[in-house]
N, C-alpha and C positions, 0 to 999 in steps of 0.2 A: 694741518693741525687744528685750522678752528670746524672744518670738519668731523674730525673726532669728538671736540669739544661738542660740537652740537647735538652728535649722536650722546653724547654721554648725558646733555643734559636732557634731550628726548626722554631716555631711556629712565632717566630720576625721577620724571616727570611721569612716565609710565606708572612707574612703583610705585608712586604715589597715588597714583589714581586708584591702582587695583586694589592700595591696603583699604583705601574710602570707601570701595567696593564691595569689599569683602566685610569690613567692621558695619556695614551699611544694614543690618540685621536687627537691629534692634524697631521696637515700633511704641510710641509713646500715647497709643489709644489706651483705655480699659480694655478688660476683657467684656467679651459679650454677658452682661447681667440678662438672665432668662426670668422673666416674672416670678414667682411663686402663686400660681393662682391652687386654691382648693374645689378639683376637678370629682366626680364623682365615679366610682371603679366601673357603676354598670347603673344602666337605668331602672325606674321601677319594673316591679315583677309585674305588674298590672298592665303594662306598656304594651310591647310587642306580641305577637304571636305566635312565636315561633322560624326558626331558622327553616330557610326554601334559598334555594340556586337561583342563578342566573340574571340578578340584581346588580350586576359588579358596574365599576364608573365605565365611564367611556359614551357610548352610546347607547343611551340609556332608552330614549323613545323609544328604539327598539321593543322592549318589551310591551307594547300595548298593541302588537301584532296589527299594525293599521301602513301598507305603504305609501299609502298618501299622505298619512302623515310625516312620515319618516323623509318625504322628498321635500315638503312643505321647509321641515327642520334643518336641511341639509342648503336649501335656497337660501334661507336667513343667513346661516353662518355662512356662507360664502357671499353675500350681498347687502347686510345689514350695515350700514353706513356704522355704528356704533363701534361692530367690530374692525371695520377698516382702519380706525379711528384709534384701536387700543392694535392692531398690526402697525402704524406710523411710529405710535410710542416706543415701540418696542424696537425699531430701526435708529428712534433718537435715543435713547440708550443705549444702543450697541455703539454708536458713535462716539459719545461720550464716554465708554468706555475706553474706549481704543486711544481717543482725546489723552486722558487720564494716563493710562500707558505707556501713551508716547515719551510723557514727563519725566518717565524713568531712564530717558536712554540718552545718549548724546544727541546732539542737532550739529549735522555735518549740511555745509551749502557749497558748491562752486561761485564761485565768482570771475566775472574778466570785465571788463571794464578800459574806455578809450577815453582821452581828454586831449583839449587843447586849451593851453594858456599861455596870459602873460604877466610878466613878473615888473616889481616898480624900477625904476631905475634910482630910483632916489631913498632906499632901504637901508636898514641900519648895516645891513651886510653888504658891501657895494658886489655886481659883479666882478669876475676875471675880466680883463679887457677881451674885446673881442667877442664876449657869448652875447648869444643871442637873447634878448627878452621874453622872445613867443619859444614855445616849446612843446614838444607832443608826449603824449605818455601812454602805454598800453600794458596791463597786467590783467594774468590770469591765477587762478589760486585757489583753495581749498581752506575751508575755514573749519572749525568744529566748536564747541563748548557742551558744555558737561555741567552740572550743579550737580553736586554728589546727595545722595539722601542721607546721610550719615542716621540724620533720627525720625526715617521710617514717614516722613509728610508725604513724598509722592506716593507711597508705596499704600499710608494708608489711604491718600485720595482715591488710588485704584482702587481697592477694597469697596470702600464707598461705594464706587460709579458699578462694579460689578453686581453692588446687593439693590443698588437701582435699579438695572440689567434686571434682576430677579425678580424684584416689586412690579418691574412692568408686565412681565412675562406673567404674573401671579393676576395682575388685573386684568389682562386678555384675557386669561381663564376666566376671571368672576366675570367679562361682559361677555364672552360666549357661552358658558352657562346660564346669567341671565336671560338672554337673546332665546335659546331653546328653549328655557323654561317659560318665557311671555310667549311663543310660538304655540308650545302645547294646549298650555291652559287655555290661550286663544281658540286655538281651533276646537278642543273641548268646548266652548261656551256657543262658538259657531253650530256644532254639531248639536247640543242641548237644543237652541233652540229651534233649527233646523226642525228635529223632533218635536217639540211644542208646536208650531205653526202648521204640522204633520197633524196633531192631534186636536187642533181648535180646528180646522177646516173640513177633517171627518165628523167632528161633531154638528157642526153648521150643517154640514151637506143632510147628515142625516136628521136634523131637526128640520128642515125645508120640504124634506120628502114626508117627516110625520104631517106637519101642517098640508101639503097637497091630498093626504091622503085623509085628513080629517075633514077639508074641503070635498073633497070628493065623495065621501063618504054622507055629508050634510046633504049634496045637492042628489042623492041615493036616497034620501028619507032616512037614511040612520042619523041618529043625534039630535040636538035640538041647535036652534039658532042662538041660543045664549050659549052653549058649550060651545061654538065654532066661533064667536068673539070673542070668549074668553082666550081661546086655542090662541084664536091671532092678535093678540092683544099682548099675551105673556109671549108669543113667539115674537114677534117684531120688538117688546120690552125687550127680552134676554136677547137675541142674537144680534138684531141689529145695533143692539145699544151697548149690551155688553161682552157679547162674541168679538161682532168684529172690531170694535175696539180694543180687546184682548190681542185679536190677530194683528192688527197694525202696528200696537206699541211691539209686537213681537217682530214682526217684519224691521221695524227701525231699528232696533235694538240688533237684529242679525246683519243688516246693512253697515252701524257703524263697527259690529266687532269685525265685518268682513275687510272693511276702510284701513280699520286699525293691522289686520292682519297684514293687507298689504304691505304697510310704511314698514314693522318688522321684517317684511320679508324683501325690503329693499327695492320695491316695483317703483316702473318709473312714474311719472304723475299718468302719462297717456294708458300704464299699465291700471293706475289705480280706477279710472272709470272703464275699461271696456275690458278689462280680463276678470274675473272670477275665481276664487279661491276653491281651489278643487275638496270635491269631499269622498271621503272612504268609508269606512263600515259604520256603522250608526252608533250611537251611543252607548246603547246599551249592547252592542255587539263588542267591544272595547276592551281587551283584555284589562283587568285591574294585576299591577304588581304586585310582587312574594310580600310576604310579612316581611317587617323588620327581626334581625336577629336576637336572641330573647340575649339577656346579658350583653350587649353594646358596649366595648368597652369606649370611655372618654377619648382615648387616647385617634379614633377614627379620626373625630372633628381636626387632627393637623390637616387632612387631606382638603379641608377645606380652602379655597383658592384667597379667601379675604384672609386666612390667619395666616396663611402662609406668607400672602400680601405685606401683613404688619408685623413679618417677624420680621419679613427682609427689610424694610424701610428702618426696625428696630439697628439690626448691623448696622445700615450706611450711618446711621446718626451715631451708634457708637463709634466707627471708626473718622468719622469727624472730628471726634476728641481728637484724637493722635493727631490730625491736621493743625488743628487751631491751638495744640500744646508747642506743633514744632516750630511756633511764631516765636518763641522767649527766648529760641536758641541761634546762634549762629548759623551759617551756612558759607559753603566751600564752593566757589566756580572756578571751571577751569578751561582756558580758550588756547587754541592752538590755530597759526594759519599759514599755511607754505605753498611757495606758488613762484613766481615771476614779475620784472617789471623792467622795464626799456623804453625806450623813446622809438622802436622801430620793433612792428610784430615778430619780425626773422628772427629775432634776439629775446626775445621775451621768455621761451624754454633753454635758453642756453645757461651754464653755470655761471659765468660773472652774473646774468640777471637775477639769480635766486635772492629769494627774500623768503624770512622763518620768522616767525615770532609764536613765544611760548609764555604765557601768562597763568597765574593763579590770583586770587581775590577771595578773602575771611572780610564777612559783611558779619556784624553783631548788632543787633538793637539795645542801644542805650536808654533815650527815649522817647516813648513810642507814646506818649498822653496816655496812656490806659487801653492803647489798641489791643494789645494781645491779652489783656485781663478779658476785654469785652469780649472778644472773640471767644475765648473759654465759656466766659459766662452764656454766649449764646447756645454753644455746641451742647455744653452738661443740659441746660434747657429743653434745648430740642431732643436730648436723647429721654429726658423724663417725660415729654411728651409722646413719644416713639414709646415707653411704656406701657403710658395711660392708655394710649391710642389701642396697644396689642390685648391690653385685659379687658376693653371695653368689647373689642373686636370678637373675644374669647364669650364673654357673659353674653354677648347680642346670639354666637352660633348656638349655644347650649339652650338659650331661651328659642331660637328659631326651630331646635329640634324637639323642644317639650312642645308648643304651641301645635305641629308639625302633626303631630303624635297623636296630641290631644283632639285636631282639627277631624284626624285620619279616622279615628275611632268611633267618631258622635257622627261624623259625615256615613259611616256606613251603617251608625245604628240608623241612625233615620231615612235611609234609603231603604231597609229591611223593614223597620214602619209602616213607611209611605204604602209599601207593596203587601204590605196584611191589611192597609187601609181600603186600597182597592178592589181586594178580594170581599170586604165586607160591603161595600160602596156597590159593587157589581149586582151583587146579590138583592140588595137591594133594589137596585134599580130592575131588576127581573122581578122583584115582587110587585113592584109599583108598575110595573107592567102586565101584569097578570092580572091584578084587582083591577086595573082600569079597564081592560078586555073583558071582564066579568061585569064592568059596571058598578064596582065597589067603592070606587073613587074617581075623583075627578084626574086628567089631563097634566093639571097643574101639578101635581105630586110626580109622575113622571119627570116633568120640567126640573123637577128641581133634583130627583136622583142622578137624573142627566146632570145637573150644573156640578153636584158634588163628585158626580164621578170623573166629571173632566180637570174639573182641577186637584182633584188628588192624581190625577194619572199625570198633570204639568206640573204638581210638589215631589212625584217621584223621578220627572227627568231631572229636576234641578238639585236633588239629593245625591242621583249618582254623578251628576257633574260635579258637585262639590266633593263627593266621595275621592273622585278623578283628581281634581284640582288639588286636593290636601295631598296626594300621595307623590301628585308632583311639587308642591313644598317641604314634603318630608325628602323626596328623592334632591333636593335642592341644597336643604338645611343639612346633608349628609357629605355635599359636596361632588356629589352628582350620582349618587348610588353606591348599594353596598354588594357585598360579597359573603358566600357563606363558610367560603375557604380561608376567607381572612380571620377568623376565630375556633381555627381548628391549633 
């Protein structure tokens, strides 16, 4: 009979739980508030160039047709401590997901447990004659409890930890897109100047061989002894004063961006002094990427990895509400534990030894000083911050892709410049070469078409590096490149 009874009250005890289960549906966050930001449908018509293929996200270096580069980019992300760093995060949120999760479910433990004691002889309860004082005890047993969610607090804590989950996953994206994009640009400014130091040390060699040859020419009987000091006077002024000075600050300037390459690409310290950052096609060999698509609509920038970032962190703080709301309400536990208990382990699964117990517990906050106010008060806070945060986040992409644009534009008009500059610079300097072989002009006129032609030829590599560089800020400020399929 009390069998039955136990079963019966099991089973009440069941029902109960499942209708807590079932009525457990409800959830006391907001809804998700999405900004209203005033986004624009399509960029200026002055903007882009025109729609071209093969721009789409993913691996995007690809398109500058360089494999050296492309293994350089590949080394980073799989080595850049940075990213290792936003990989960890991503593991501790998944934890704490699962953490969060588990809140929802029952907590079932075994238990067994041995003792030895003894009891007073002199207690308000005397023993039976005859028992013993010391006594042994061994039980084994199953426990469980349960806190029902009735209003939705563990369920939205999960919520929460899952758009964590996302926020972290969204930051790995912006630091391995960062990571590639320091990588490119790096090696772009490597390769620049690689090319500069290319073009100051042809022009030295050949200004060393005019002066031999004006020397040699003097000690010939051509010239006179005042034009062959002059010669070596303005030769030893320009090249050794300000050639190779040119060349050094350019030598150090390619040493630290090769230093800085390394630490991006995750080399070890012994890597960073005796390995060498590999180089591939030259500068100006470099594929430059498609245009941007004319009419862009706004709507791309979600794909960006930071809005994305602040949309998810947006959730988790709204559904914080629903946590810090389920503070003002009650709450339902419910424990169960069955198992055994004997003074002898042979006995401890046998039926006289069973032991059950079945509990429930209604907790309500009376009061609490203002804890569950403050707790509101923080959560609505932080979701207004969670706001600010996402519109700021929104206005920073839309300005990264006008600047982007605008970088992209003026970088290639001046690199188209630079190279009309050249062409009139060159000529020049063939004229000033011809009148001094005519004896029209002095040496020194040479010298200096020479001086103008070499550094417009090192204002032109620095124009198509920058040209380079903006299009990897535009391909950045897009969220890692576009597609031409996506605005069909």
């Amino acid at each position: 009979m009390a069998d039955l009874q136990a079963t019966r009250t099991v089973r009440r005890t069941a029902a109960i739980a499942a209708l807590y289960l079932l009525a457990a549906c409800s959830s006391l966050a907001p809804d998700l508030r999405e900004p209203a930001l005033d986004l624009p449908a399509t960029w200026p018509a002055d903007s882009p160039l025109g729609v071209e293929e093969g721009a789409g996200p993913g691996d995007w270096w690809t398109l500058f047709n360089d494999p050296v580069l492309d293994g350089l980019v590949v080394e980073g992300l799989q080595n850049n401590r940075d990213v290792a760093l936003g990989i960890a995060r991503v593991g501790e949120a998944r934890g704490l997901v699962a953490l969060a999760r588990a809140d929802q479910l029952p907590f079932v433990q075994a238990r067994a447990g041995a003792g030895r004691a003894r009891v007073s002889e002199r207690s308000a309860t005397p023993l039976p004659p005859g028992a013993s004082v010391i006594g042994d005890s061994r039980s084994l047993g199953i426990e469980a409890s349960y806190e029902t969610d009735f209003w939705g607090r563990y369920r939205d804590a999960s919520a929460s930890a899952r758009a964590q989950l996302a926020a972290s996953r969204h930051a790995q994206a912006v630091v391995r897109l960062s990571v590639a994009t320091q990588v490119v640009q790096g090696y772009f400014d490597l390769r620049a100047l690689d090319a500069q130091v290319d073009l100051t040390r042809r022009t030295l060699r050949t200004r060393n061989e005019m002066v031999a040859l004006r020397e040699k020419r003097f000690k010939g009987g051509a010239g006179s002894a005042l034009d062959l000091q002059q010669d070596q006077a303005e030769a030893a002024a320009a090249e050794a004063a300000a050639a190779e000075a040119t060349l050094a600050e350019l030598l150090e300037r390619a040493s630290l961006t090769e230093s800085a390459l390394g630490v991006l690409l995750g080399r070890s310290p012994r890597e960073l002094f005796g390995t060498q950052v590999g180089r591939g096609v030259t500068i100006d060999a470099l594929v430059a990427p498609p245009s941007v698509p004319a009419g862009l609509p706004s709507q791309l920038l979600a794909r960006r990895p930071d809005v994305q970032e602040s949309h998810a962190l947006l959730a988790a703080a709204t559904s914080e509400i629903g946590v810090a709301r389920a503070s003002y309400l009650p709450s339902l536990s419910l424990t169960a534990a069955f198992g055994g208990e004997s003074a002898a382990l042979s006995d401890v699964l046998t039926s006289p030894a069973r032991v059950w117990q079945l509990a429930a517990s209604l907790v309500a906050p009376v009061f609490t000083a203002g804890r569950a106010d403050a707790a509101v008060t923080i959560a609505n806070a932080r979701e207004r911050q969670a706001i600010s945060r996402y519109e700021q986040t929104a206005l920073n992409a839309f300005r990264e892709v006008r600047d982007a644009l605008s970088r992209r534009r003026w970088a290639m008009a001046r690199a188209q410049a630079q190279q009309t500059r050249i062409q009139a610079l060159a000529s020049a300097r063939r004229l000033a070469q011809v009148r001094y072989d005519s004896g029209y002009s002095g040496y020194l006129d040479v010298l200096d078409a020479d001086r103008n032609l070499l550094q417009s030829e090192l204002d032109r590599v620095a124009a198509r590096r920058d040209s380079l560089v903006a299009s990897v800020d535009l391909i950045k400020s897009l969220g890692g490149g576009w597609s031409a399929t996506e605005f069909r």
